[in-house]
C-alpha positions as a Markdown table, in Angstrom:
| # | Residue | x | y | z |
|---|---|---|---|---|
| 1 | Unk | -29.1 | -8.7 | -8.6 |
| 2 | Unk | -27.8 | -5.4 | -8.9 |
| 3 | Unk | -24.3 | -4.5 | -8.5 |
| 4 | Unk | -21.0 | -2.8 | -10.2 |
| 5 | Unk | -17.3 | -4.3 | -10.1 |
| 6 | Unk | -14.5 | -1.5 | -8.5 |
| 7 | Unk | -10.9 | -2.0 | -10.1 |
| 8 | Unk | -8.5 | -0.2 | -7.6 |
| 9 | Unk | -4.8 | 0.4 | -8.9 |
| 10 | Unk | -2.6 | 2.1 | -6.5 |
| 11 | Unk | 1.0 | 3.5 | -7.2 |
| 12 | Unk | 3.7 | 4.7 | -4.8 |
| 13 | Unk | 4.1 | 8.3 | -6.7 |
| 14 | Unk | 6.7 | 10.3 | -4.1 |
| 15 | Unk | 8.0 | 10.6 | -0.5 |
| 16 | Unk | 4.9 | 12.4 | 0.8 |
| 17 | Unk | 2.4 | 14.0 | -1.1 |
| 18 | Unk | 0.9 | 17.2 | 1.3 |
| 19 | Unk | -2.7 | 17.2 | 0.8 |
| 20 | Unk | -3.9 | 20.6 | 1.3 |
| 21 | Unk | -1.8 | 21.9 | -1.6 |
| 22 | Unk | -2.7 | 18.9 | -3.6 |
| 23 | Unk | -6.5 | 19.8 | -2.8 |
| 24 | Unk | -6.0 | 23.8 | -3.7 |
| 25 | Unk | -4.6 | 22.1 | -7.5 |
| 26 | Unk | -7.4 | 20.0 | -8.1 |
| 27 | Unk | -10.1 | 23.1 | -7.1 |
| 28 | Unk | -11.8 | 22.7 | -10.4 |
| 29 | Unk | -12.6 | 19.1 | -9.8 |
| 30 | Unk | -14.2 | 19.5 | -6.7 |
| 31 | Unk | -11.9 | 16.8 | -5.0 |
| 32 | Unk | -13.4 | 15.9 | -1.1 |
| 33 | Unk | -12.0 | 14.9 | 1.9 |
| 34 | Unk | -14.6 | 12.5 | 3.5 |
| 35 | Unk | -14.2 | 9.9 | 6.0 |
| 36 | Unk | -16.1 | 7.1 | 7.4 |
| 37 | Unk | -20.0 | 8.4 | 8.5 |
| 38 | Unk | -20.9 | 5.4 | 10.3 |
| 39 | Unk | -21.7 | 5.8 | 13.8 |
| 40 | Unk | -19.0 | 3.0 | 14.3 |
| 41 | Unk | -16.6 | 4.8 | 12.1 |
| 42 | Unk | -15.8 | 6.6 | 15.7 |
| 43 | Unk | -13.4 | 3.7 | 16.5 |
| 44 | Unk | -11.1 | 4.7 | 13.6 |
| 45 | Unk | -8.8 | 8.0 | 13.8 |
| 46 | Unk | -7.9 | 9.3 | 10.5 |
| 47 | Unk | -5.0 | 11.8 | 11.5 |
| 48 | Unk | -4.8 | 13.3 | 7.3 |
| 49 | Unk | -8.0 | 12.1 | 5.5 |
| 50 | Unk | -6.7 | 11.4 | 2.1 |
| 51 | Unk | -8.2 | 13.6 | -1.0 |
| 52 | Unk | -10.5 | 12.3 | -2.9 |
| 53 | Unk | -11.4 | 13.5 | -6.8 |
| 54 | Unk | -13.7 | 12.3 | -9.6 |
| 55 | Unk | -12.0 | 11.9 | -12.6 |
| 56 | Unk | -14.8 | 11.5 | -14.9 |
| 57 | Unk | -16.7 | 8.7 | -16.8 |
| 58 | Unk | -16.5 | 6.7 | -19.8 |
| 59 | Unk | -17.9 | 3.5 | -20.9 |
| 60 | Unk | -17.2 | -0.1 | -22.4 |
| 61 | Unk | -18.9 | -2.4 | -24.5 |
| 62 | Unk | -19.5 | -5.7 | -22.7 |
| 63 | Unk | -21.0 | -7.9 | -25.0 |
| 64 | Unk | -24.0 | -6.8 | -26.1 |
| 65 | Unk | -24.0 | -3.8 | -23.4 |
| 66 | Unk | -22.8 | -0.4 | -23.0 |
| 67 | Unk | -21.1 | -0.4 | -19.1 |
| 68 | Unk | -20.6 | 3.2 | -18.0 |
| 69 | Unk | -17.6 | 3.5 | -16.3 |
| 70 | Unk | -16.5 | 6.0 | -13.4 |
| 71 | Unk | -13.0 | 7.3 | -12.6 |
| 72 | Unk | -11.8 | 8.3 | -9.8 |
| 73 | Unk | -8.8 | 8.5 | -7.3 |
| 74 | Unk | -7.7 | 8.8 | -3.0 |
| 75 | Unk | -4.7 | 10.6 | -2.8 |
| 76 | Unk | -2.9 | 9.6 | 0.7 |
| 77 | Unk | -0.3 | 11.5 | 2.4 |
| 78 | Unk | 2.2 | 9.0 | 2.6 |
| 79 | Unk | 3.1 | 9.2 | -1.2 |
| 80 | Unk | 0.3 | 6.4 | -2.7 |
| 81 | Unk | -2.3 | 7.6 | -5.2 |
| 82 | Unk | -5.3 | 4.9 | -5.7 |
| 83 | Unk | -6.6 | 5.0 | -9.0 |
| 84 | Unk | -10.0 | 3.4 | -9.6 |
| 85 | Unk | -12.4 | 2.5 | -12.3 |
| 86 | Unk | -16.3 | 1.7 | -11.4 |
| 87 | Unk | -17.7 | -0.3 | -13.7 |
| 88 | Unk | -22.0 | -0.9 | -13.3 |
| 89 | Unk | -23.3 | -4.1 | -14.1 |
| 90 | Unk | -26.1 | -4.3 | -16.5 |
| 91 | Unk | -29.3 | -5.0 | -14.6 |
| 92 | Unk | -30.8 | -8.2 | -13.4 |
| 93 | Unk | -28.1 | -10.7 | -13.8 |
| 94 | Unk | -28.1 | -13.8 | -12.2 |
| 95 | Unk | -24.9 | -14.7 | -9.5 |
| 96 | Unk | -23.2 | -16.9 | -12.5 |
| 97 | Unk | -23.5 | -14.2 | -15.3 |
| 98 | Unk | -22.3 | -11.7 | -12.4 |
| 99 | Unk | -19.1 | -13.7 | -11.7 |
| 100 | Unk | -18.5 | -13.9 | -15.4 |
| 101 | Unk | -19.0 | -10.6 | -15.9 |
| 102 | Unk | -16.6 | -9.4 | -12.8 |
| 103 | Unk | -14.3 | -12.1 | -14.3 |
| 104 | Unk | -13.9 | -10.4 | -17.8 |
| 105 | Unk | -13.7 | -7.0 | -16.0 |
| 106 | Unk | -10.8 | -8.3 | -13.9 |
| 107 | Unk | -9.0 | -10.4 | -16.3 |
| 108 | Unk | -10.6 | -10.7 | -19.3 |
| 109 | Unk | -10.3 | -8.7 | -22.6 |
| 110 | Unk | -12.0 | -5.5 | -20.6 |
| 111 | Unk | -9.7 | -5.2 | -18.0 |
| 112 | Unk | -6.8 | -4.3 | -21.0 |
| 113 | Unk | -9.6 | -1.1 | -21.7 |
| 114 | Unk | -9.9 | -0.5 | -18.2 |
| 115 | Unk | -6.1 | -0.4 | -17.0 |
| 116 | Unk | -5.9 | 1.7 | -20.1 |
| 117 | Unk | -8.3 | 4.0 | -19.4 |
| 118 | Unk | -6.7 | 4.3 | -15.5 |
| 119 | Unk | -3.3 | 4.8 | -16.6 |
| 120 | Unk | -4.2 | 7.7 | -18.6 |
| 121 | Unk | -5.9 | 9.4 | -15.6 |
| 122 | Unk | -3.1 | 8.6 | -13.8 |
| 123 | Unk | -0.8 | 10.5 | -15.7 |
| 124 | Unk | -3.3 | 13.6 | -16.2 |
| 125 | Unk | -3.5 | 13.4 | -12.1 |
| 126 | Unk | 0.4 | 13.0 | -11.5 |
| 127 | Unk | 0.6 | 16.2 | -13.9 |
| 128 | Unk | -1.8 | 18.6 | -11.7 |
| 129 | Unk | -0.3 | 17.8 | -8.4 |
| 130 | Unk | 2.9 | 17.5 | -9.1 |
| 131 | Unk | 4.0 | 20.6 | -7.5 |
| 132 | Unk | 2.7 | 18.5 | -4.0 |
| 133 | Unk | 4.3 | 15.8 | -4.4 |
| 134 | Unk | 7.8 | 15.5 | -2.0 |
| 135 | Unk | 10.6 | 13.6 | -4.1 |
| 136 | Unk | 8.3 | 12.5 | -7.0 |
| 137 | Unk | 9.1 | 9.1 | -8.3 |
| 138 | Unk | 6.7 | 6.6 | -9.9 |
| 139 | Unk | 7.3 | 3.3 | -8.3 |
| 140 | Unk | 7.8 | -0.3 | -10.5 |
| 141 | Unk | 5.6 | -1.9 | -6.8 |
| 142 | Unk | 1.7 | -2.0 | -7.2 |
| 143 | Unk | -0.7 | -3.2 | -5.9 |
| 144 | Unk | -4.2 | -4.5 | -7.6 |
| 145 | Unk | -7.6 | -5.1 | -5.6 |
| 146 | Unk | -11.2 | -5.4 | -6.9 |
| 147 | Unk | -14.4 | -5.1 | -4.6 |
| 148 | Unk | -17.2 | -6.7 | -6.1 |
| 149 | Unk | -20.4 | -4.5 | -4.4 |
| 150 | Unk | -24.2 | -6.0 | -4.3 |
| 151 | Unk | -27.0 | -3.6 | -3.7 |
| 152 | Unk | -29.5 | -6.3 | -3.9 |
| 153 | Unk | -30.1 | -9.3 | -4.0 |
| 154 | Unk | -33.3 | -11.4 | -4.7 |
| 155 | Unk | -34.6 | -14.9 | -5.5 |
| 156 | Unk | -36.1 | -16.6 | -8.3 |
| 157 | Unk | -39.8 | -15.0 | -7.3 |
| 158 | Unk | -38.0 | -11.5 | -6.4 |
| 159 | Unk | -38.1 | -11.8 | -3.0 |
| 160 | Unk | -35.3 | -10.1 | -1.3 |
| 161 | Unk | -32.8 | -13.3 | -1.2 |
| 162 | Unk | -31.4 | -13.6 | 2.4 |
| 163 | Unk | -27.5 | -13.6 | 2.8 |
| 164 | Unk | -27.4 | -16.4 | 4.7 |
| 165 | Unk | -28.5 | -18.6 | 2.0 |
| 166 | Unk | -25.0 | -17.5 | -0.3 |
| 167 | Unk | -23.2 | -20.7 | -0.1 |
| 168 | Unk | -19.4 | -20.7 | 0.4 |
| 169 | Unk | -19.1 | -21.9 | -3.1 |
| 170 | Unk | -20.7 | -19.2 | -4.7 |
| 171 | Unk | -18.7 | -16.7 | -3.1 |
| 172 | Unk | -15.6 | -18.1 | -3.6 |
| 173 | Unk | -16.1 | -18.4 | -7.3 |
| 174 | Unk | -17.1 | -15.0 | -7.4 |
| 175 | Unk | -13.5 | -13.5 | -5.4 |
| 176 | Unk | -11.1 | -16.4 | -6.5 |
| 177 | Unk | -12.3 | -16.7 | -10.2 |
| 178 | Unk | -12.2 | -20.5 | -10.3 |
| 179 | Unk | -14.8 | -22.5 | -12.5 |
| 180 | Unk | -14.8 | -25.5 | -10.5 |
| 181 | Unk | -15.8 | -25.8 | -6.7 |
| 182 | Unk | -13.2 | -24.7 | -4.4 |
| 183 | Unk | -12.5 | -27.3 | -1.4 |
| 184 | Unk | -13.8 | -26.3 | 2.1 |
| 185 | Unk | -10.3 | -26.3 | 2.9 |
| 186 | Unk | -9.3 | -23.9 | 0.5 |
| 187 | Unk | -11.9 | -21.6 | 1.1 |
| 188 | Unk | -11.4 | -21.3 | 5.0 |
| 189 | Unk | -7.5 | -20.4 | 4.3 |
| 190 | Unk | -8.5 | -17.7 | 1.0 |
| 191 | Unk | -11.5 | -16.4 | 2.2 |
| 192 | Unk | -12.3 | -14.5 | 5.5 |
| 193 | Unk | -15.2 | -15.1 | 7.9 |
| 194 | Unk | -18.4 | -13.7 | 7.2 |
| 195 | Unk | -18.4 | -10.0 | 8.8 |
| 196 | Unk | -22.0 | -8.4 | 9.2 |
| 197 | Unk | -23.6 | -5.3 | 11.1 |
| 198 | Unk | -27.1 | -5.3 | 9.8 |
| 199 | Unk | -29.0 | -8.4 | 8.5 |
| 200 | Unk | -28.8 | -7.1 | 4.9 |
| 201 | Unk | -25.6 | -6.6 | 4.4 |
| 202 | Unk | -22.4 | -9.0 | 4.5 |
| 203 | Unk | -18.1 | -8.6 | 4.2 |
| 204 | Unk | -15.9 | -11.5 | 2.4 |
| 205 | Unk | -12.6 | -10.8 | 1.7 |
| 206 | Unk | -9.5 | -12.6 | -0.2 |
| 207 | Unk | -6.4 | -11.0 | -0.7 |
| 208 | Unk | -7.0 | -9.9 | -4.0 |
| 209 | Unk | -10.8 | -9.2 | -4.0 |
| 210 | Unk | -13.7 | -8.7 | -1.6 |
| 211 | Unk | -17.4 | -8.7 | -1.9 |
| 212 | Unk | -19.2 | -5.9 | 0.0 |
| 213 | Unk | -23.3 | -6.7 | 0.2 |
| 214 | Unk | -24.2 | -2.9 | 1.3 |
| 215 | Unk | -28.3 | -1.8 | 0.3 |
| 216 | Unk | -27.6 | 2.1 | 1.0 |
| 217 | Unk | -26.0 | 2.9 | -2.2 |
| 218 | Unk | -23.8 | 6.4 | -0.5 |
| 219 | Unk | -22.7 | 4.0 | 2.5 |
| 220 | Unk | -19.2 | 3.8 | 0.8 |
| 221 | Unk | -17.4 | 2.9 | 4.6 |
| 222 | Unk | -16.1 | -0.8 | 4.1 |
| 223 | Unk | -14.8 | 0.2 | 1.0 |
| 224 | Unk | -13.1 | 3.1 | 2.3 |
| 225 | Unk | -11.3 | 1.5 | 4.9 |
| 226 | Unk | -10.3 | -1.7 | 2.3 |
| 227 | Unk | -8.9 | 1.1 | 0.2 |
| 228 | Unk | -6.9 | 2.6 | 3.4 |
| 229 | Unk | -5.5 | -0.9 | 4.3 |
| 230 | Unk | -4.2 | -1.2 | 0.4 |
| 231 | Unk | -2.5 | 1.3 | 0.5 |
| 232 | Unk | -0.7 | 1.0 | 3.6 |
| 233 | Unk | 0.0 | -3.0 | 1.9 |
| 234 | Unk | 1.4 | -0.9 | -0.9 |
| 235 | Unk | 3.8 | 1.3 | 0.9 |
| 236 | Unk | 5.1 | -1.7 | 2.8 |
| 237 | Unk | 6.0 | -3.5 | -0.4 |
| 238 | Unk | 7.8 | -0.3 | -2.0 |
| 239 | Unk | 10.1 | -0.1 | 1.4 |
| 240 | Unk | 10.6 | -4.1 | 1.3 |
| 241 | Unk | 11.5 | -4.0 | -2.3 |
| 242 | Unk | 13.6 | -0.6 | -1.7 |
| 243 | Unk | 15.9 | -2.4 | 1.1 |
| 244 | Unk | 16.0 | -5.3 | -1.5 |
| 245 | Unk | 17.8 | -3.1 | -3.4 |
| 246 | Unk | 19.6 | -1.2 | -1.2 |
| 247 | Unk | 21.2 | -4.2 | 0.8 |
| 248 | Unk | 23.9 | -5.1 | -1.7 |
| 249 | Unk | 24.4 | -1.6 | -2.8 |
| 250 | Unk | 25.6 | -1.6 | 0.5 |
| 251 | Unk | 27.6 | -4.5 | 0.8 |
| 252 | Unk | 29.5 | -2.8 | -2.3 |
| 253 | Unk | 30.0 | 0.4 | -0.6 |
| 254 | Unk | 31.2 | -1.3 | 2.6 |
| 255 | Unk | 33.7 | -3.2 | 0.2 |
| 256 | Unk | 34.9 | 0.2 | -1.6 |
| 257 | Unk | 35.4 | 1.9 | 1.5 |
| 258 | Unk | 37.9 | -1.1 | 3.3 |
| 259 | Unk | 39.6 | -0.7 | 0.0 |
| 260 | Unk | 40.3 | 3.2 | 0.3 |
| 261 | Unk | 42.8 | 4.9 | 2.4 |
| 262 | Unk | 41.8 | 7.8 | 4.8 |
| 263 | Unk | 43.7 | 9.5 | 7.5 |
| 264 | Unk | 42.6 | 9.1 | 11.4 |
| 265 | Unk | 40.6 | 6.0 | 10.0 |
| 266 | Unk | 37.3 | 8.0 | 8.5 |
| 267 | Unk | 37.0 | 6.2 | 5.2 |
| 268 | Unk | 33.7 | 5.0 | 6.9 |
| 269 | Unk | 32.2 | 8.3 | 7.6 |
| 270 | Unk | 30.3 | 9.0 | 3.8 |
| 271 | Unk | 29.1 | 5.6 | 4.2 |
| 272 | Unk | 27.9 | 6.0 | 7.9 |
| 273 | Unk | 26.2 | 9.2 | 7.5 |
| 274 | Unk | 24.2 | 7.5 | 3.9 |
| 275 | Unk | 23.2 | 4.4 | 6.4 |
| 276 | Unk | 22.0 | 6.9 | 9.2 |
| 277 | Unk | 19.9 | 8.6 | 6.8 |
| 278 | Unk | 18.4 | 5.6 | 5.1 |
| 279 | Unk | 17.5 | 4.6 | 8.2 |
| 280 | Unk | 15.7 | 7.6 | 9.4 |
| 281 | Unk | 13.9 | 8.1 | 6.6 |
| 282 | Unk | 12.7 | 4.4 | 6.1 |
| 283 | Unk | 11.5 | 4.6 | 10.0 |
| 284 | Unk | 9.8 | 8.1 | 9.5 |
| 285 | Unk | 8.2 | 6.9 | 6.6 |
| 286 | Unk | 6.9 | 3.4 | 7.9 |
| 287 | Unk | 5.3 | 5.4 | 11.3 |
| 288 | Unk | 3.9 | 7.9 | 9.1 |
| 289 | Unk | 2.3 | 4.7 | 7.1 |
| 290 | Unk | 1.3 | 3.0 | 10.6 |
| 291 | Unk | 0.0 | 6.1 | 12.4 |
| 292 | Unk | -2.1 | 7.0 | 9.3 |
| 293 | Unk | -5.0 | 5.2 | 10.6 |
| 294 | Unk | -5.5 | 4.0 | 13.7 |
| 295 | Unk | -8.1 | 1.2 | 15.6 |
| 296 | Unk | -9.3 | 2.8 | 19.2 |
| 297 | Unk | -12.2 | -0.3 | 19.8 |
| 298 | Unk | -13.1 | -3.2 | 18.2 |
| 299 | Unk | -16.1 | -3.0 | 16.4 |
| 300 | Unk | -17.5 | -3.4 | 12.9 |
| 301 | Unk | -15.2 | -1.3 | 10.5 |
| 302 | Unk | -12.3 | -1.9 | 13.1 |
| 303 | Unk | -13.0 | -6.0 | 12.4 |
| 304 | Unk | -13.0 | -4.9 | 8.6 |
| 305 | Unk | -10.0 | -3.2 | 8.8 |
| 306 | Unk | -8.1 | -5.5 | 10.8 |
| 307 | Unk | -9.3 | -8.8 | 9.2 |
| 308 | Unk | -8.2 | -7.1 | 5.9 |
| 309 | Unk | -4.5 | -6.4 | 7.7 |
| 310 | Unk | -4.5 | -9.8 | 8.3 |
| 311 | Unk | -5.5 | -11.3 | 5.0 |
| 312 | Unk | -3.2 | -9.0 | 3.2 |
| 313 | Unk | -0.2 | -10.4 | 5.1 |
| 314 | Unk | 1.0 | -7.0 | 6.3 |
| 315 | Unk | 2.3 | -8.5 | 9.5 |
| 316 | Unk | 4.5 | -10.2 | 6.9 |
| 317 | Unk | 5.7 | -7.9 | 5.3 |
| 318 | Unk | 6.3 | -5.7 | 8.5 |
| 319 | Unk | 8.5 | -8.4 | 9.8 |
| 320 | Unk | 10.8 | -8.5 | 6.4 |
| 321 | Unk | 11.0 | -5.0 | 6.5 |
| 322 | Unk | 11.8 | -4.7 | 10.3 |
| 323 | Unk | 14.7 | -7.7 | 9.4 |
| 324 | Unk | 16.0 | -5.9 | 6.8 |
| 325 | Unk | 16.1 | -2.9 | 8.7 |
| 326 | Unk | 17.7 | -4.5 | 11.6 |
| 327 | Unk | 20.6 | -5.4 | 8.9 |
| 328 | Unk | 21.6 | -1.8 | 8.3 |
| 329 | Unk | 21.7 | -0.9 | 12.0 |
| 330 | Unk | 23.8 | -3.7 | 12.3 |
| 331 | Unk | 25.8 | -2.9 | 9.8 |
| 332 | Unk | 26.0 | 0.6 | 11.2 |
| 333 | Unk | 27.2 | -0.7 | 14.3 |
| 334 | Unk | 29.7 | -2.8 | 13.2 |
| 335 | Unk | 31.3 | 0.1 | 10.4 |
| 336 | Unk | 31.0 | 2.7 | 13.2 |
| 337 | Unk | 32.8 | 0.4 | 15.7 |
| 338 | Unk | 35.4 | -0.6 | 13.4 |
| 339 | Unk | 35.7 | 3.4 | 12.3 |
| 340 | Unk | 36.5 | 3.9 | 16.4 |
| 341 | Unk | 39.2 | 1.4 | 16.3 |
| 342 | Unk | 40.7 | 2.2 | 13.1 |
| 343 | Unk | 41.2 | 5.9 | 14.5 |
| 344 | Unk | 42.1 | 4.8 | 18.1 |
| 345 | Unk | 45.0 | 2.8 | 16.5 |
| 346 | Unk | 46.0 | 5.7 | 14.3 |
| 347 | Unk | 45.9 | 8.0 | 17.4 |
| 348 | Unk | 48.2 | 5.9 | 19.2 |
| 349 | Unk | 50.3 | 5.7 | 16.4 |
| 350 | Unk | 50.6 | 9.0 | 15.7 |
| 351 | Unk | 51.7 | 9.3 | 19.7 |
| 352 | Unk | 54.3 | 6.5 | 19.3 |
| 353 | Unk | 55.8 | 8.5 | 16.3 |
| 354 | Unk | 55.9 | 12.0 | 18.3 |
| 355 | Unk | 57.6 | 9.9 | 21.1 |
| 356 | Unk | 60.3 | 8.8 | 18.8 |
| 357 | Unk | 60.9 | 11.7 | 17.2 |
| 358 | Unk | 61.5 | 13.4 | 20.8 |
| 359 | Unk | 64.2 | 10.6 | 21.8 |
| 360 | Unk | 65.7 | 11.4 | 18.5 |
| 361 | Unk | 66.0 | 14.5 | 18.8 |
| 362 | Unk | 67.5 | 14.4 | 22.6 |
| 363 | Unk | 69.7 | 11.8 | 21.2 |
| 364 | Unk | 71.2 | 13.8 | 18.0 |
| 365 | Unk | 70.8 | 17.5 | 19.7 |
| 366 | Unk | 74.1 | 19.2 | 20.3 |
């Protein structure tokens, strides 16, 4: 077989990150802004095609063998940068010696090399566009996928192998790393169905890996839009994580502000305006993830994309974030109601007093 192993590592890096300014910074590196070429590909609406930018190669020594390895990164809109590392396999390995290869790349002693060598990039990149990156702030939330990618594939005699005779088994302990069979059971929950266009090519995906059988070498399309739906996971998970946070930082502001005193009853009125605007920019954000790609039929890369939505979970994570969310309106609600109150009963105080003092006076004038 012939084949290479893809480590993606993306990172949440800013607000928004505007693209054509990022491009104009990275000039000298000849960064692209392709999108899917696939005649299919017309079913997906990319509204800002991310930026894409070679970040040169290196190598690793894998056992007895010198792996070249090529850097690179997608730069998205929406504030992710993807960060990847291509590692080619050394010719004509058998399926075993490729899962045990892909293994050590992913989790073995070489993937400490490999991170390495991507977080170094990383930095260099974060340095160049930093003037395009909106409210720049390197998030703690990643997110980690490899894409294993076969170009072919052929039996004992060297007869091109046909997919259909891949067994479940091997496939799964290619994307779920185990060393012992996997239960039917288990496989039909971790790994997708099938997905196929031509004959010669085939789609698996788990949630932490895929394998993408694809003979044309520059037909890069499944990956692309696996890298797209990873990235929108990612974002997700920073704004779920970020309203973690930001929940009981606002139970303790709602505390300190009952505690303190304000006239007309507006010792709500910092925290209101913080909630509205936490708010807004959580929803802006979250459309801007959404609307980033969209799925106008349903046909081969729109099945990839959306099979890969629903492995990942991201209806999962859309609902937490949509609960959490529906907490701070709540709470807005309830501060904003209480705010009307508190100054209605501080109005009509201030009435009764003005009414007293008038008797007072007509009482105690000469």
């Amino acid at each position: 077989m012939q084949g290479e192993v893809l480590l993606h590592r993306l990172f949440d890096v800013g607000y928004e990150v505007r693209l054509d300014q990022a491009a104009e910074l990275l000039a000298s590196s000849a960064p692209q802004r392709p999108r899917p070429v696939r005649v299919q590909a017309r079913a997906i609406q990319i509204m800002n095609p991310p930026v894409a930018v070679s970040l040169g190669g290196q190598s690793i020594e894998v056992g007895a063998d010198t792996c070249a390895i090529e850097l690179s990164a997608r730069i998205f809109d929406f504030g992710v940068i993807s960060l990847r590392a291509r590692v080619h396999a050394p010719r004509g390995l058998t399926w075993g010696e490729f899962a045990a290869f892909g293994s050590s790349i992913v989790s073995g002693e070489l993937s400490t090399a490999a991170w390495g060598r991507l977080a170094t990039a990383r930095d260099s990149l974060l340095a160049r566009i930093h003037p395009a990156i909106e409210r720049p702030s390197l998030s703690l939330v990643t997110e980690e996928y490899t894409v294993f990618r076969i170009f072919s594939l052929e039996d004992a005699a060297g007869a091109p192998l046909p997919l259909e005779q891949l067994t479940g088994e091997q496939i799964a302990s290619l994307l779920l790393g185990e060393t012992r069979p996997v239960s039917p059971a288990a496989r039909a929950e971790m790994l997708s169905p099938r997905l196929a266009y031509f004959d010669d090519d085939l789609t698996v995906l788990s949630w932490n890996a895929a394998l993408v059988v694809e003979p044309v070498r520059e037909d890069t399309d499944v990956q692309y839009v696996l890298e797209f739906a990873n990235a929108q996971l990612l974002e997700l998970r920073y704004y779920d994580s970020l309203l973690d946070a930001e929940l009981p930082h606002m139970y303790d502001e709602v505390s300190a502000a009952r505690r303190a005193f304000h006239l007309l009853g507006r010792r709500f009125s910092r925290l209101l305006s913080a909630l509205q605007q936490r708010v807004a920019e959580a929803t802006e954000s979250i459309e801007r993830v959404e609307n980033s790609l969209k799925v106008t039929d349903d046909i081969f890369l729109a099945r990839i994309y959306t099979t890969a939505l629903d492995t990942f979970r991201v209806a999962t994570w859309r609902a937490g974030i949509d609960r959490k969310m529906t907490i701070v309106r709540e709470t807005y609600s309830m501060l904003n109601a209480e705010s009307q109150a508190l100054r209605s009963e501080a109005l009509e105080l201030t009435i009764i007093l003005l009414i007293l003092m008038e008797i007072l006076m007509a009482v105690f004038s000469p």
